[in-house]
N, C-alpha and C positions, 0 to 999 in steps of 0.2 A: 696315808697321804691325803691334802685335805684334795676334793673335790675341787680338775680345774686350777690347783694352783698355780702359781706365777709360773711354773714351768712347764705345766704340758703342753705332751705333743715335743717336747724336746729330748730327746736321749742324751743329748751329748754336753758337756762344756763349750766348744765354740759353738754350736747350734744356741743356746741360751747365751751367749752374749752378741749371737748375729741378730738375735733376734730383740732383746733388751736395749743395747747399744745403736740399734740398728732399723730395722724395720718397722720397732715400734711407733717410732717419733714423726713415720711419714704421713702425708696427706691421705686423702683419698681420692681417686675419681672414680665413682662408678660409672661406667661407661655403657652399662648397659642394664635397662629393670624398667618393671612396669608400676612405678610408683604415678600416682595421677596427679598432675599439674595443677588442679582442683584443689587438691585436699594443701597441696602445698600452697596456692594463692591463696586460701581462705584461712591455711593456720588454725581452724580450731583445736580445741582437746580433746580426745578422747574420754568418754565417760567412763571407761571401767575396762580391766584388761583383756576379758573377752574382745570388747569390738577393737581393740588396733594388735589381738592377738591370734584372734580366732577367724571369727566373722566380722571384717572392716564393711565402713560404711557402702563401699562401691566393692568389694569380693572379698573373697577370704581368701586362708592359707590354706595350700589343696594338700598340702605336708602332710599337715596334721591331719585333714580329715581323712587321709588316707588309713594313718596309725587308729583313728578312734574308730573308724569304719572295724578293724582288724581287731582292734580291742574290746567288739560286739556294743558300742555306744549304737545306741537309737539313732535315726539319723533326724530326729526331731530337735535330737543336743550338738547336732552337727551344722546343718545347714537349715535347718528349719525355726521354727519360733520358740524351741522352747526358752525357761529361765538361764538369765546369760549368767548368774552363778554356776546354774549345774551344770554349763557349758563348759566352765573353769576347770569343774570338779571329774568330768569326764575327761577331758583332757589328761588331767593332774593321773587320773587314774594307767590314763593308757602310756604316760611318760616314765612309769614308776616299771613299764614293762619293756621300757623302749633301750635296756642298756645297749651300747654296741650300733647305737644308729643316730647315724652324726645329730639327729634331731634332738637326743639325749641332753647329747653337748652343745648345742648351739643354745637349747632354750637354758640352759644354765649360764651360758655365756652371756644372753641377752639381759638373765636378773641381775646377773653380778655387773654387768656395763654400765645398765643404765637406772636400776633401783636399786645398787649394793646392796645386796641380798645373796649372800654367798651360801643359805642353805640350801639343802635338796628338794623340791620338788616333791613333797610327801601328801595323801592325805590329812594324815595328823598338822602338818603346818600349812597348808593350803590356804585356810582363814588368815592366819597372820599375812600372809603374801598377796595375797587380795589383799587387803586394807592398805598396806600399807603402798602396794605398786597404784593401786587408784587415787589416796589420799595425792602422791608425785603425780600422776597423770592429768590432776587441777591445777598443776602450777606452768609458771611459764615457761622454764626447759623442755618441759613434755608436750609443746606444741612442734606439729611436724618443723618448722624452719629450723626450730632451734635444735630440735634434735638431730637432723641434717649438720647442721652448725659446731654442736659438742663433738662430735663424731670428727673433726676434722678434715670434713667433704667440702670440696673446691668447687667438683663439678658434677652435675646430676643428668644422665641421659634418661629419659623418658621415651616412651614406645606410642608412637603417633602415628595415624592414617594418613598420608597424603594429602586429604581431602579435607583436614582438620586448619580450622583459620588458626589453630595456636593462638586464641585468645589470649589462654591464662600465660602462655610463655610470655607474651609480649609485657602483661602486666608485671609478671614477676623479675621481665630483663631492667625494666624500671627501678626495680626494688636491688637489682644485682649489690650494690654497693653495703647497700645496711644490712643484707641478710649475711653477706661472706662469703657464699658460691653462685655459681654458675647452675642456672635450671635448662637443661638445652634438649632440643627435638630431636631423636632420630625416626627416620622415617620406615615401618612398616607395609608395604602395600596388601596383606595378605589376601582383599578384597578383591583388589586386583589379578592377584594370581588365580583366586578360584573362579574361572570362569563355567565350571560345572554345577556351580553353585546358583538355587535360586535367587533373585535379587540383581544378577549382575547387572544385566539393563539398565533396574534402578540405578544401581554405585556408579555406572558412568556418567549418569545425567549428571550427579552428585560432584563427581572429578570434574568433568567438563564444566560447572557451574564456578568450581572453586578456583580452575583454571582461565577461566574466560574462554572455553575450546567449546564447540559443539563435537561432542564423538560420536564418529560414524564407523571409522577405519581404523584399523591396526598405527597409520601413522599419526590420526588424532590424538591415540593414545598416549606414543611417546612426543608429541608436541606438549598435551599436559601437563606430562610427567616431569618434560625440561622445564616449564614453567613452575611444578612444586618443589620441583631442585632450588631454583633458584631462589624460590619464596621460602625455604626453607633456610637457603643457607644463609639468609639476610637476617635470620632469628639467632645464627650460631650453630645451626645442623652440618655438623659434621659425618654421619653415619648411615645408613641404611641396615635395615635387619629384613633377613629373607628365611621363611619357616617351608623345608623341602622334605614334606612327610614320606615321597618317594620322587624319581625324578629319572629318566628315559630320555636321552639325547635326540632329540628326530628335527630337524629344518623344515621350514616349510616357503612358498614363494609368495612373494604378496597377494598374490591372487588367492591363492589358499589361506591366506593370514586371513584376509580380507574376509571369505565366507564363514570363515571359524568364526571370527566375532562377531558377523552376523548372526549368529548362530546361538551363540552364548547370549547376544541381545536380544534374542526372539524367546530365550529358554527352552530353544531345543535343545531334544540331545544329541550329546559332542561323542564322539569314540575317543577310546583312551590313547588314539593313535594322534587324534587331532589334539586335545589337551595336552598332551608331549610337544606337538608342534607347537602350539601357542608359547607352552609356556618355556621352550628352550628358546623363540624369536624375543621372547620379552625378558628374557634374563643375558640375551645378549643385547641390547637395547639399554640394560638398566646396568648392563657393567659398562658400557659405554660414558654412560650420563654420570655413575659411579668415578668414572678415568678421568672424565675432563673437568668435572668440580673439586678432584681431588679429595675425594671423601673413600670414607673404610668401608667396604660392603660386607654385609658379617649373614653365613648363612648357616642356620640350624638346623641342621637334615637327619635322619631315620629314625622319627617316633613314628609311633599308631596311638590316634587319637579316639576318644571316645568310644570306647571298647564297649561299656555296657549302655546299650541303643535306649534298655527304656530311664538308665538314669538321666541320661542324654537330654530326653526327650522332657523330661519332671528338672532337672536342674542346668543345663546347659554347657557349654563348654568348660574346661578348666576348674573342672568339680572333681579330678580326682581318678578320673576313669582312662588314663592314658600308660604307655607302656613304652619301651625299647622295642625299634623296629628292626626288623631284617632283611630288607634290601641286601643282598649278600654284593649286586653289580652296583650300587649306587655312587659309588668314587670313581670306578671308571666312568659312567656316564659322564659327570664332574670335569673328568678330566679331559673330555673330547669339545667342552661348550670353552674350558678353559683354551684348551690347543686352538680353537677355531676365534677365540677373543687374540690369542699372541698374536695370526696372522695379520689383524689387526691394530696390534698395541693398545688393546682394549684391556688389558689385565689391572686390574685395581685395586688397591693395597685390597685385602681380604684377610679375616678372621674365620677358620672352619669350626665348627663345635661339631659333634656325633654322637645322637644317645648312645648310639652302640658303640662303644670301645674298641670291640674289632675290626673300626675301622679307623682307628686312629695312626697305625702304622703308615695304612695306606694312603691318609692325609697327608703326613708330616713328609712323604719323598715325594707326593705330587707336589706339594709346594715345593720341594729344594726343586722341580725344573722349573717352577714360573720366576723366581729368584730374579732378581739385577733391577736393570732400569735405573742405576743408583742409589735404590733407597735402601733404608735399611731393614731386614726382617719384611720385606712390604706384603708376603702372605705368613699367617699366623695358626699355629695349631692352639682353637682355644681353649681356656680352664675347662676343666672336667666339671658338664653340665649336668644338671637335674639330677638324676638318679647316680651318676657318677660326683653331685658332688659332697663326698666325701675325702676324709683323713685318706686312705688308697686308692682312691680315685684320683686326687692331688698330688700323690707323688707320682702316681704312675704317668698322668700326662707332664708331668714334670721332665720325668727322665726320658719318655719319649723323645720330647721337644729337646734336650739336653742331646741324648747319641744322633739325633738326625739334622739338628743345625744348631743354632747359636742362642739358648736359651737366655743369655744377659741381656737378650733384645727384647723379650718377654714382656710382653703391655699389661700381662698382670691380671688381676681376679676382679669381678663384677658380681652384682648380689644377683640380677636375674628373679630379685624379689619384687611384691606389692607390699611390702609392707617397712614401714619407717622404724621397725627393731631389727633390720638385717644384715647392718653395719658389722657386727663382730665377725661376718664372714669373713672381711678383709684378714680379721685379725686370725681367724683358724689358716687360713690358708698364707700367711706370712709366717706363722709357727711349722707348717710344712716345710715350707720355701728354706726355712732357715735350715730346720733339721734335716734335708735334703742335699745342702751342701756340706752341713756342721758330719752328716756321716762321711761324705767325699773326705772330706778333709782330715776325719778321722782315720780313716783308712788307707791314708799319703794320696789319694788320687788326684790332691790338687793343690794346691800350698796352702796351709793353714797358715795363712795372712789376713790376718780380721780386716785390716783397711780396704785390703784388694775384694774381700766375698763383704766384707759389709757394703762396697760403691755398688754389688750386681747387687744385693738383696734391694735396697735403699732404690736402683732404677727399678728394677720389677715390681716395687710392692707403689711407686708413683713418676718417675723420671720418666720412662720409657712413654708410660701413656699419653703425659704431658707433652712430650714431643712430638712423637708419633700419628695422636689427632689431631696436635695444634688449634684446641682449644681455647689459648690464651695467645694465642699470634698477635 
């Protein structure tokens, strides 16, 4: 069988014509990834496939360097200076060992997309693939917009500070028309959550500058924060993203809000009783602001970050050294900030993601009680993140989301990438999607009616999103 052909990832006959007939032909929105506004307003080329593969101009893929770390590469071929051939050839090397890990198949997927290059990945033809994916990477397709563009991407969310004047969006909302899609902000405050963090003091002066607020108090804070809702939404920001590496339900009363962030402003230290309190006052604050602009709050909770202190310290965050967390109570906590937002009707459509798996059950029935309000689906169990996303990791949150509520409501898969070859995610995780029902169907569990499972494939894989954000309102 060749390598990747037209059918994998498909078992069955209606799975390959859900998917053919179907799924193929949709748009895209990625709704969610850290590609940078930058690289996209400026359009250049890439010089050669290492940097828009390995090491990008502004970060790399921590993917990979995790496999060549594994594969005993130097980490001079990794993150450091050396020759950005032998970077190729290091790579090339650790992917020839990498069967069985979706990283196999996705960088196969990525030559065959978008350099037709349907060989394997060998030492032996490594040189031919070089030349010839660099020789394309000079021309005009292989500029970020257009590659964005080929890809049949509508709309592109990017991961923004609060604090950020969105320059380049505003440049690129100019250009919306000749490029084909949509480049739009969601808002990250991550700077703002870590109030345990050195710097915080600084980052307020920063918010408060970009808000016109001077911050003193807990309620300067969310005065700001209403004021970058709104500046945001004026760009097209529909979204918030909230990163809860663990999370401890505790209230606190403004008076105690009040010292804490004095506190956090002076960089003293906080107890981990107080930073629960800040940060469960300020995520009910932000599902608030979340409710009334009618935006998605999407939060990604139980990793552990930066695990090894002194790579930490030599190369910085998002290099690689991150893990599945285990917060065994952290959905209950979830579910008591959530209970205390109903009394309120503070509940705002939401999207959950979970490194850890084991907590996906207990996602998907918190969400069936925050359910109604009219809308539809308005909390979401999301696509199987980072280390989950794989070929089993896709169907498994598939069929989750399937026995515990109404999966056809499904917004569907986002790249969660930095980088402008990440696009065939869509398509690995639409070849699930298909063969996920094309087995129901096989198995009588559902009517093997192409029209009726091609309309759910076709909303999940672009329909549902398009609506659901209202992106294009």
């Amino acid at each position: 069988m060749t390598l990747l052909n037209d059918d994998f990832l498909l078992s069955n006959e209606t799975a390959k014509k859900l998917f053919h007939e179907h799924a193929a032909k949709m748009p895209i929105i990625d709704y969610h990834c850290h590609l940078n506004p930058v690289e996209i307003y400026e359009n250049k080329n890439y010089p050669n496939l290492t940097r828009i593969w390995i090491n990008e101009d502004h970060y790399g893929d921590h993917y990979k360097w995790r496999l060549m770390r594994a594969n005993g590469t130097d980490e001079k071929y990794i993150t450091g200076d050396g020759d950005e051939y032998q970077k190729f050839l290091e790579w090339t090397k650790a992917i020839q060992n990498a069967y069985g890990n979706p990283l196999y198949e996705w960088t196969h997927l990525e030559l065959k997309r978008f350099f037709h290059i349907d060989d394997e990945l060998t030492l032996e033809n490594a040189p031919k693939i070089w030349e010839k994916a660099n020789a394309l990477l000079q021309t005009d397709d292989f500029k970020p917009r257009n590659l964005i563009k080929n890809m049949n991407v509508k709309a592109v969310c990017t991961t923004d500070d609060p604090a950020s004047d969105l320059k380049y969006h505003k440049l690129l909302k100019e250009d919306e028309a000749a490029n084909g899609f949509k480049t739009l902000p969601a808002m990250r405050p991550d700077k703002l959550i870590q109030i345990d963090r050195d710097g915080f003091g600084a980052y307020l002066k920063e918010l408060g500058t970009a808000a016109g607020v001077e911050i003193h108090s807990f309620n300067d804070i969310i005065k700001a924060m209403r004021q970058r809702f709104e500046f945001f939404s004026s760009i097209g920001g529909r979204l918030s993203d909230h990163s809860l590496l663990t999370y401890h339900f505790k209230e606190a009363t403004p008076a105690e809000l009040d010292a804490i962030v004095a506190k956090g402003i002076s960089n003293e230290p906080l107890t981990q009783s107080e930073i629960d309190q800040y940060l469960t006052m300020l995520l009910e604050a932000l599902m608030h602001l979340n409710t009334e602009f009618n935006w998605t709050m999407q939060f990604h909770i139980n990793s552990i970050r930066d695990l090894n202190h002194p790579m930490f310290e030599q190369l910085g965050p998002d290099t690689g050294y991150d893990a599945v967390g285990t917060q065994p109570d952290i959905v209950a906590n979830i579910a008591k900030l959530y209970s205390k937002a109903q009394d309120s009707n503070d509940v705002p459509k939401t999207i959950f993601y979970s490194l850890n798996d084991n907590d996906w059950m207990q996602l998907a029935t918190l969400m069936g009680c925050f359910q109604g309000d009219g809308g539809v689906e308005r909390l979401q169990l999301g696509a199987g993140w980072w280390f989950n996303d794989t070929a089993e990791g896709m169907d498994r949150q598939l069929r989750i989301f399937a026995q515990q509520s109404l999966l056809p409501h499904f917004v569907g898969m986002l790249t969660d990438s930095r980088s402008f070859l990440s696009y065939p995610r869509h398509e690995y995780f639409r070849r699930v999607l298909c063969n996920f029902y094309g087995k129901l169907a096989e198995q009588g569990r559902v009517p093997d009616d192409l029209d009726k499972l091609g309309k759910i494939v076709e909303d999940i894989s672009f329909n549902n999103a398009k609506n659901y954000f209202g992106f294009f309102d």
